[in-house]
N, C-alpha and C positions, 0 to 999 in steps of 0.2 A: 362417500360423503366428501364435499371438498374438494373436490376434483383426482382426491387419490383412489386408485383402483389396485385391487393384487392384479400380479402376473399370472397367469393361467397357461398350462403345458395341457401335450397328448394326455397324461395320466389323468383321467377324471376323479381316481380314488385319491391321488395323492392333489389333488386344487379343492376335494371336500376337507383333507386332515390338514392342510398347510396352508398359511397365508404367506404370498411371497409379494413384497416388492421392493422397488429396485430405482435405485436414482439411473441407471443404466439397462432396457428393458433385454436390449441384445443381451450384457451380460451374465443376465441373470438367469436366460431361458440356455446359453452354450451351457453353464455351470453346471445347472439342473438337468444331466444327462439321465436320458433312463434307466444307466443304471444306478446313477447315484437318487432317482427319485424311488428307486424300489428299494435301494439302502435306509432311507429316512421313516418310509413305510414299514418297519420292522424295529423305528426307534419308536422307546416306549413313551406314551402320549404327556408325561410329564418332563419332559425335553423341551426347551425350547432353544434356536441355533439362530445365529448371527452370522453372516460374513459380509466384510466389506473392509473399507480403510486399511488393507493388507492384513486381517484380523480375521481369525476363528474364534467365537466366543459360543461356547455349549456350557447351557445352563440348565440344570434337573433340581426342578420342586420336590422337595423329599425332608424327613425329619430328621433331624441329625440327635445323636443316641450321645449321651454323655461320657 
């Protein structure tokens, strides 16, 4: 919509389970190496991951116990 689109990789299962994109299309497709795309594929689907502005930000939807 908008003119934004995800990035899309070789991995067909990992461009159905992931939305990627990227102010930088090159560097979003080096990052997402296959094997780090087969590592993401294995993270559990209430993860959601961020990188960019020299930042990792990993954040998991879950309930937190008192």
């Amino acid at each position: 919509m908008l003119g934004i689109s995800d990035i899309h990789v070789e991995n067909e299962e990992f461009n159905r389970r992931w939305r990627v994109t990227a102010d930088v299309e090159k560097f979003a497709v080096l990052l997402l190496s296959p094997a780090l795309q087969d590592w993401l594929l294995g993270a559990p689907k209430n993860e959601t991951w961020t990188i960019g502005g020299g930042h990792v930000c990993w954040v998991r939807r879950s309930r937190i116990k008192p």
